[in-house]
C-alpha positions, 0 to 999 in steps of 0.5 A: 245901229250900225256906223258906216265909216264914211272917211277912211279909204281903206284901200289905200291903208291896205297898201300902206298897212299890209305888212302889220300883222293887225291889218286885216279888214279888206278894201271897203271904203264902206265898212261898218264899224260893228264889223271893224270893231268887233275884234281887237285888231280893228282898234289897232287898225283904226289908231294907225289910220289916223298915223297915216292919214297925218303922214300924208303929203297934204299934212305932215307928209309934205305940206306943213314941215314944208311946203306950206309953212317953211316959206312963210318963215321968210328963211328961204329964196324961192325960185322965180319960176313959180310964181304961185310960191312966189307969192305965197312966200309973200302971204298972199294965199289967194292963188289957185296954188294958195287955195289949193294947199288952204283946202288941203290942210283943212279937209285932210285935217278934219277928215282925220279928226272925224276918224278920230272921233268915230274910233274914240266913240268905240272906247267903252263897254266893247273896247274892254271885252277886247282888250286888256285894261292897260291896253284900251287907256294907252290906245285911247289916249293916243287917239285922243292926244292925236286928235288934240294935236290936230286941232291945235295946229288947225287953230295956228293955221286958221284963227289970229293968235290967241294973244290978238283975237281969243274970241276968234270963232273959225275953227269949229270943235267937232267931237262926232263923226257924223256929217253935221257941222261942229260947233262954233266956239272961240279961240279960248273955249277951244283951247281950254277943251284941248287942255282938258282932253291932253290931261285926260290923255296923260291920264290914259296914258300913264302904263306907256311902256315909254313912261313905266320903262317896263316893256309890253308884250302887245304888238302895237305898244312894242313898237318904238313909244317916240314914233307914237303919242306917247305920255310925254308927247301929251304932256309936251304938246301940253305944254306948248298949249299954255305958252301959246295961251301964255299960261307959263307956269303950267307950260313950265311945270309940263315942259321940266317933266319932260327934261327931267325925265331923262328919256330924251337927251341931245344928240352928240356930234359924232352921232350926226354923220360918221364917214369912212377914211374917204369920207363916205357916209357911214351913219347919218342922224340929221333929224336928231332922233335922239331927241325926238319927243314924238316923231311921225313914220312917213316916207312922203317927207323924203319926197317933198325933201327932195323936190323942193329942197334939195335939187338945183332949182326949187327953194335954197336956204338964204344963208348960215349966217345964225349959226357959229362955226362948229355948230352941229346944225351946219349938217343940216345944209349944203353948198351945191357947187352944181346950183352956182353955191346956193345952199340946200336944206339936206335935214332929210335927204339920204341915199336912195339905194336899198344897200344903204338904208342901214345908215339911217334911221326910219324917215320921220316928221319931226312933231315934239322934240327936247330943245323946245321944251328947254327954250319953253322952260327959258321963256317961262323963267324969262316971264317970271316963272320958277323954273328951278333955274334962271332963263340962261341956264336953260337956254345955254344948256341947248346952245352947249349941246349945238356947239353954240358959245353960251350967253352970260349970265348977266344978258339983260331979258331982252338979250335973252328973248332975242337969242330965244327967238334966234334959236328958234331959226337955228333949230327948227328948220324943215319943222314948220314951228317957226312961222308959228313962233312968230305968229304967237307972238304977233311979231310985226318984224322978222330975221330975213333969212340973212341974220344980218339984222335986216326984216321982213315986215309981217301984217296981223292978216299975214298970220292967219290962213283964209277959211275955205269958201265954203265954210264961210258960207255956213257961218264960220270965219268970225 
């Protein structure tokens, strides 16, 4: 029986896509899935949808590094003239503008998933008459890790933390990609299915050229493994999945794997921003790639960064006050002397001229990186874990790498939550991680955006995204 694919415009991956040598399946909305999949490029063709789809400005593109979530942070002034930003910086969603970006999140996202789940549905008897072995497990369990990431962040967007409410029942597990409803389970089950299918994918994923360090001679595995989700992208998104549901052994045990791998490694001063004799830029690294567990290709970052961010009237950053001098985060920011001093986020601003695209790397959106899988292993140590070193030895080896002064290694545990929860202000700023910080631990009180010691006050409801009306219509939001 023949599948339509109902979801992916593929006209507008033509125009995105035209310069891979796999793209190659026309313009139809309506194409079917025997004829996308009956060669080995529409398995290509259909993965790097989904990294599309996920780079659009109502995702990763814009919305959730930025726009939606870094208000919510409580880090940055937002201009008067908007009052709907206003408002929502103030965890009132229900705006016209509020509702907009809560029905963006939630049909972009399970629109994907739906994606995922029909080139998922392909993995069997004709993906191995296609591809090599090797090849099929790596590009399976990419798909399935990109899938898994998606719902965990639709389960932090729209479902109370897991430490408030685990039998939550508001976002459903669809595992098809037809049009009925998926299921309805709790936060818990939830969780426990997106555990299952990360492991399955580190399984699948184990001849990632980034793991095996042997290079592939296949056109889609040849392309740079961090842009991707890649093993240890699973495995680091694992363990940010059982520090969520604190599970801090198994959260510890996958983020050391990580660290120790020695594929990722914190980036150097003089590999942020290297100027001329005239201080002319002559190589920038403000997202810190070398660092980058996994980070998704996507221009529309830039254009969000520039608009909101960077110009003269949109949001400003409150102050540097968390950061020492000397701390090599501090590029990250700029003092608009044309914005009466006000300070600009610049993590992603770069020239937009052709001639100077050789001083940056491809834009990206910052999904997994190294520092958090260190402040993981500080907090799981912190909690008691074996960690094969104490929570200051951690932590201090990601304060060392910013130019930060190291704690003593006699800080008393509630020191060392504090400076947990102050490096995750220094470091994820333009990321969209720290309201989620906040929300995994309930916290009822958070910085002002000062670092002065002053709070903004957060409800239980505050965390948690309302549900599109229509899905509460067929049942959902318990």
């Amino acid at each position: 029986m023949k599948q339509p694919l109902h979801f992916i415009a593929f006209s507008a991956l033509a125009l995105l896509l035209q310069s891979c040598s796999w793209f190659d399946v026309g313009t139809k909305s309506d194409i079917e899935a025997d004829e996308m999949y009956r060669s080995a490029d529409g398995y290509y063709t259909a993965l790097t949808g989904l990294y599309v789809n996920l780079g659009d400005n109502k995702l990763y593109g814009a919305n959730l590094p930025l726009l939606a979530l870094e208000p919510l942070s409580q880090q940055y002034a937002v201009s008067d003239n908007e009052p709907d930003r206003v408002a929502w910086a103030k965890f009132n969603y229900q705006t016209d503008a509020g509702e907009t970006i809560v029905a963006q999140l939630w049909l972009t996202m399970y629109n994907t998933i739906v994606n995922a789940n029909l080139l998922l549905s392909q993995f069997g008897s004709r993906a191995s008459s296609l591809l090599s072995p090797d090849i099929a497990d790596v590009l399976h369990g990419e798909a399935l890790a990109l899938r898994a990431y998606m719902y965990f962040d639709l389960l932090r967007l729209y479902s109370p933390a897991m430490s408030v409410a685990p039998d939550a029942r508001r976002v459903p597990l669809k595992t098809d990609f037809g049009f009925g409803l998926g299921k309805q389970v709790t936060t818990a089950v939830l969780l426990d299915s997106l555990a299952a299918d990360l492991t399955t994918a580190r399984t699948l994923l184990r001849k990632d050229p980034l793991l095996t360090g042997q290079p592939s001679p296949d056109k889609y595995l040849s392309y740079a493994r961090s842009r991707r989700m890649n093993y240890y992208a699973a495995t680091a998104l694992l363990a940010r999945l059982e520090l969520y549901r604190a599970r801090y052994d198994r959260a510890a045990a996958y983020a050391r794997e990580v660290i120790l791998s020695s594929k990722f490694r914190f980036i150097t001063t003089a590999e942020v921003l290297q100027t001329d004799a005239y201080g002319a830029e002559k190589r920038v690294d403000r997202v810190f790639m070398p660092e980058m567990v996994f980070a998704l290709n996507n221009e529309a970052v830039l254009s969000a960064s520039r608009t909101y961010y960077e110009g003269l009237t949109h949001d400003f950053v409150k102050s540097v006050n968390a950061y020492q001098e000397g701390d090599v985060r501090l590029h990250w920011y700029f003092r608009n002397p044309s914005a009466g001093n006000k300070i600009n986020l610049i993590r992603y601003q770069r020239s937009s001229l052709a001639t100077d695209s050789y001083k940056y790397d491809d834009p990206v959106t910052p999904l997994l990186k190294l520092s958090e899988m260190y402040l993981i292993a500080a907090e799981c140590a912190l909690h008691g874990v074996e960690v094969g070193r104490p929570a200051t030895d951690w932590l201090n080896a990601l304060k060392t790498a910013r130019g930060e002064t190291a704690m003593a290694a006699t800080a008393s545990s509630e020191e060392i939550a504090a400076e947990i929860t102050r490096e995750y202000i220094r470091d994820f700023r333009g990321e969209g991680q720290l309201f989620y910080y906040y929300k995994r631990l309930n916290l009822k009180a958070v910085d002002d955006g000062n670092a002065n010691g002053n709070t903004v006050s957060i409800g239980e409801g505050d965390y948690t995204l309302p549900l599109p009306p229509y899905e509460k219509q067929f049942g959902y939001g318990q």
